[in-house]
C-alpha positions in Angstrom: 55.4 97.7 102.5 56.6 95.7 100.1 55.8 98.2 97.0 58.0 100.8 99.0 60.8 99.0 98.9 60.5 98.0 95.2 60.3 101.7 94.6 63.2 102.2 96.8 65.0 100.2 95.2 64.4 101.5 91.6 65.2 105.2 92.7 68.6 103.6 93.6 69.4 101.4 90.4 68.2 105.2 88.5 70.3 106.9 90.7 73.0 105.6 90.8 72.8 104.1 87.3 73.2 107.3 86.3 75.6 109.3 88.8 78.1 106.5 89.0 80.3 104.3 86.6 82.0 102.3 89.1 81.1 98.8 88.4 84.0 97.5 90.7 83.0 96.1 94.3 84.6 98.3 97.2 85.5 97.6 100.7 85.5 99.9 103.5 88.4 97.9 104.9 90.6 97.4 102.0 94.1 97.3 103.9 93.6 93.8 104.5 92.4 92.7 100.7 95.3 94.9 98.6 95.7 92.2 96.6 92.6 91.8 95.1 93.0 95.4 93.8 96.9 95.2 93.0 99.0 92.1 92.3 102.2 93.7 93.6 100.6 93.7 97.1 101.3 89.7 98.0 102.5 89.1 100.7 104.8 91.9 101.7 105.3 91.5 105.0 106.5 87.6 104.0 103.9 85.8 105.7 101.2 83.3 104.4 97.0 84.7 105.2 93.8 84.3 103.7 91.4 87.0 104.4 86.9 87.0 103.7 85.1 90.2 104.1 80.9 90.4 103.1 79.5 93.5 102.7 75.9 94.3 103.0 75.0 97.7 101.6 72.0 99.6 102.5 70.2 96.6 104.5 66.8 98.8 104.3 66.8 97.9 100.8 66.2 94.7 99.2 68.4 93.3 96.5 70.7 96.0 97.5 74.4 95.8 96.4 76.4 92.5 98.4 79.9 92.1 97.6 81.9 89.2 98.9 85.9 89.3 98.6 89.1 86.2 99.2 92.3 86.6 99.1 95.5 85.1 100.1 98.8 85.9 99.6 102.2 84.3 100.8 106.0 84.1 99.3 107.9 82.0 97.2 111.5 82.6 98.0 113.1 86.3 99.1 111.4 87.8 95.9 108.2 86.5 94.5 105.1 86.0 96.0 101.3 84.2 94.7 98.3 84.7 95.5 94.6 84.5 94.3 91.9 87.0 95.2 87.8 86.4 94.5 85.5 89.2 94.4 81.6 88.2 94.1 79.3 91.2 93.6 75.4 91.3 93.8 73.3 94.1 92.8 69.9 94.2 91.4 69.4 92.4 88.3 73.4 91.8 87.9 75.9 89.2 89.7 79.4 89.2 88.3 82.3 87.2 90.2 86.1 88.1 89.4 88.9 85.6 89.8 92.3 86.6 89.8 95.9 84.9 90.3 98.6 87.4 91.4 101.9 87.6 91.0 104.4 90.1 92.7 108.3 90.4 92.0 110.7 92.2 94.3 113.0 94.7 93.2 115.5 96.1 96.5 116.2 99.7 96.2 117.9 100.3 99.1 118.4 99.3 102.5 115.1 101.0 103.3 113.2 101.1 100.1 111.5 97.8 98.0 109.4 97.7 94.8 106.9 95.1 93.9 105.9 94.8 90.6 102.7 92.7 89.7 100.5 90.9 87.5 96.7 89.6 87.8 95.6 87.0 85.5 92.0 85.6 85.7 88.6 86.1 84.3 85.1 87.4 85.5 81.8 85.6 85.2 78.8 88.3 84.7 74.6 87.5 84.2 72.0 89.9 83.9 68.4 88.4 85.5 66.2 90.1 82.5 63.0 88.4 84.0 63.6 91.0 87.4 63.5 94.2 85.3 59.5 93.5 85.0 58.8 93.8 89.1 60.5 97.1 88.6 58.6 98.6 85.7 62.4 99.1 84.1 62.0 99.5 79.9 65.0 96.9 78.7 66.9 97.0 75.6 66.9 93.3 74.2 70.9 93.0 73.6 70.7 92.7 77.4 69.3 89.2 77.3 72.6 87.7 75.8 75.1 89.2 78.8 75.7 85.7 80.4 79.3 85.0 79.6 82.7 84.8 81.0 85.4 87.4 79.8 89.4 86.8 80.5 91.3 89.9 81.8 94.5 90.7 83.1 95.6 93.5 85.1 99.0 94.9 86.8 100.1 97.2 89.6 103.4 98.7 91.4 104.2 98.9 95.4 106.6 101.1 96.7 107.5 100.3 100.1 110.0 102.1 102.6 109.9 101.7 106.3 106.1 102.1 107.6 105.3 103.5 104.2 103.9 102.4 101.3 102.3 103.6 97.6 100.2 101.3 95.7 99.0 102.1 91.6 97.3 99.4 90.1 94.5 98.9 87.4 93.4 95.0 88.6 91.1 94.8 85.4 92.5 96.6 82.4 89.7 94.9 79.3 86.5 96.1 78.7 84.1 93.7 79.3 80.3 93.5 78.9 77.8 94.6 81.2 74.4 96.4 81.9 73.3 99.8 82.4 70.5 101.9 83.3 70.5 105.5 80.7 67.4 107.6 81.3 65.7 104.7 82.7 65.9 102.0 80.2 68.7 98.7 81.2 70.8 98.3 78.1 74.1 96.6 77.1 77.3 98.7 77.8 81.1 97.9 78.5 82.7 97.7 81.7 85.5 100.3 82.0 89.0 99.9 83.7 89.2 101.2 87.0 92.0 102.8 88.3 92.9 102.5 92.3 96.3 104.5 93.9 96.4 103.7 98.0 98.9 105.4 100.1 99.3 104.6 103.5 101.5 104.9 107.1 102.1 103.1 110.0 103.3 105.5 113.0 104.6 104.7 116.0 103.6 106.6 119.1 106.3 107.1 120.6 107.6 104.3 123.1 104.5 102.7 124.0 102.3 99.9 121.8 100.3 102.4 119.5 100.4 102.5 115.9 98.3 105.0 114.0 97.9 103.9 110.9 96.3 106.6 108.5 95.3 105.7 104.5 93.7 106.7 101.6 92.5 105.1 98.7 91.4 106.7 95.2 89.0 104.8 92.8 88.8 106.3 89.3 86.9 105.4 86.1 85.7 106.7 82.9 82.4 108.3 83.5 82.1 108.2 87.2 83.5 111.3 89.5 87.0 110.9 91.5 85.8 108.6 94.7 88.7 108.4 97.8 88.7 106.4 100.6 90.3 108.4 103.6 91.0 105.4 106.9 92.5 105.7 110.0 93.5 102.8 112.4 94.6 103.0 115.8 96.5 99.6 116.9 96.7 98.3 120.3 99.6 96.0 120.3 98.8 94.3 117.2 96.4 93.3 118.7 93.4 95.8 118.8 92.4 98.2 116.2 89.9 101.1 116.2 89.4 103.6 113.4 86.9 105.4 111.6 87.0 105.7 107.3 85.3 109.0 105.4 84.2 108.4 101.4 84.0 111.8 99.3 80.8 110.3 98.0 79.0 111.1 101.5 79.7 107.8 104.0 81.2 107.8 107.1 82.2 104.5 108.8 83.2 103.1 111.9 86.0 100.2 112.1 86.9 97.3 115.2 89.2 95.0 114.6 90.2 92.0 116.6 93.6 89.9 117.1 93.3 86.7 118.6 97.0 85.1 119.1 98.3 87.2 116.3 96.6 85.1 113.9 92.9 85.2 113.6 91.7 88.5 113.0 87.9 89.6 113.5 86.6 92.6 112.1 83.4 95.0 111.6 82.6 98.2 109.9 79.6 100.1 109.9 78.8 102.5 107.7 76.4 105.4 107.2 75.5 107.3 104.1 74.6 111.3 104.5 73.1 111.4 101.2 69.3 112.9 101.4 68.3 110.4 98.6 69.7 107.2 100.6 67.6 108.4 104.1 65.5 105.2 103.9 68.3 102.8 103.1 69.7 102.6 106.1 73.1 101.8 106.8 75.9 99.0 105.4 77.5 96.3 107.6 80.5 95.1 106.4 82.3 91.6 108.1 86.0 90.5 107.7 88.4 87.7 108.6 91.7 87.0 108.1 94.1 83.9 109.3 97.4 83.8 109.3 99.5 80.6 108.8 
């Protein structure tokens, strides 16, 4: 049993070593964390939250892809806003955790209309565990052994908010910073590309009652990787309740439940299912999130 699940999991690392770029941890419910993909997005609504998700992908596999994301956000006046947002991720051989402090300014438009602008600084740790490349019969280039380091970056965004609207463009890390990589089944050293992330979203009332739909979509893009979009919709109870379901043009579908206790702790789960053929044995990914507002 166990040798079926090593093999498992080095079909995946060659898979998807080699059909995807995205280095970049991602979160089924990513309404909640904007700011750890775009500075501009602190705060906002003007009130003060930290919010945890952990995501366990493909639980059939071991050493599968974990990512676990902070953030909080609050204001500083009428027009700035800080915040710091962690994202830990753990996949096979690598672990990499980002650190950001963001930094939004607001710009009034109109009576209606408000733009954010933003700035990330922070760093990212990264480590490559060489020694596990052996259980996994994985050839590795030697440079590898030396990616154990911690690399500074920066990164920037814009928010455009009117009403129950808002558009989001932001690249959170814009250096290139060192990593590993499987090509044609040997791990070597590579860089890290910028990603690229543009979220659009809508909160619509229904009509006179408590209901909010609140439809999104967010688009991850990166050198060498093919054009990945979130599409999620939340119905809300009242603030109080939500229930939704989220589709990923990479083949995932995923269920979401959210729960408001006093308007200030939130609970959350997602479920998610892969239809890829390739990914029948891994099962599906369970992702966890809380938020608290102050």
């Amino acid at each position: 049993m166990q040798n079926i699940k090593n093999i498992v999991t080095l079909a995946l690392f060659l898979i998807f070593g080699t059909l995807s770029a995205q280095q970049e941890g991602l979160l089924t419910n990513y309404r909640y964390h904007m700011n750890a993909y775009n500075p501009a997005y602190v705060s906002p609504e003007g009130e003060t939250a930290i919010t945890s998700s952990f995501r366990q992908q493909w639980t059939g596999v071991e050493e599968a892809p974990r990512t676990m994301v902070v953030s909080f956000g609050t204001r500083l006046g009428e027009k700035m806003g800080l915040g710091v947002s962690v994202m830990n991720d753990k996949t096979f051989i690598e672990s990499q955790t980002f650190i950001g402090i963001d930094y939004s300014y607001k710009l009034k438009l109109s009576e209606k209309s408000e733009l954010y602008l933003g700035l990330k600084v922070g760093g990212n740790t990264y480590s490559v565990n060489t020694a596990g490349l052996e259980t996994y019969n994985i050839q590795s280039d030697p440079s590898i052994s030396s990616l154990s380091d911690f690399n500074p970056n920066i990164g920037a965004g814009i928010l455009l908010k009117r009403e129950g609207l808002f558009l989001s463009l932001a690249m959170p890390r814009i250096l290139q910073t060192d990593r590993a990589e499987n090509l044609n089944g040997t791990a070597t050293a590579t860089v890290a590309e910028p990603h690229l992330y543009a979220t659009i979203g809508y909160d619509w009332p229904l009509g006179k009652s408590h209901l909010l739909l609140k439809p999104s979509a967010m688009m991850r893009q990166v050198s060498g990787a093919p054009l990945s979009i979130d599409f999620n919709t939340m119905l809300s109870f009242d603030n109080s309740f939500e229930l939704g379901a989220s589709y990923r043009t990479d083949s995932a579908f995923a269920g979401l439940i959210n729960l408001s206790l006093q308007k200030r702790l939130t609970i959350g789960f997602a479920y998610e299912v892969s239809t890829r053929n390739e990914l029948a044995s891994a099962k599906n990914t369970n992702e966890l999130f809380l938020r608290f507002v102050f």
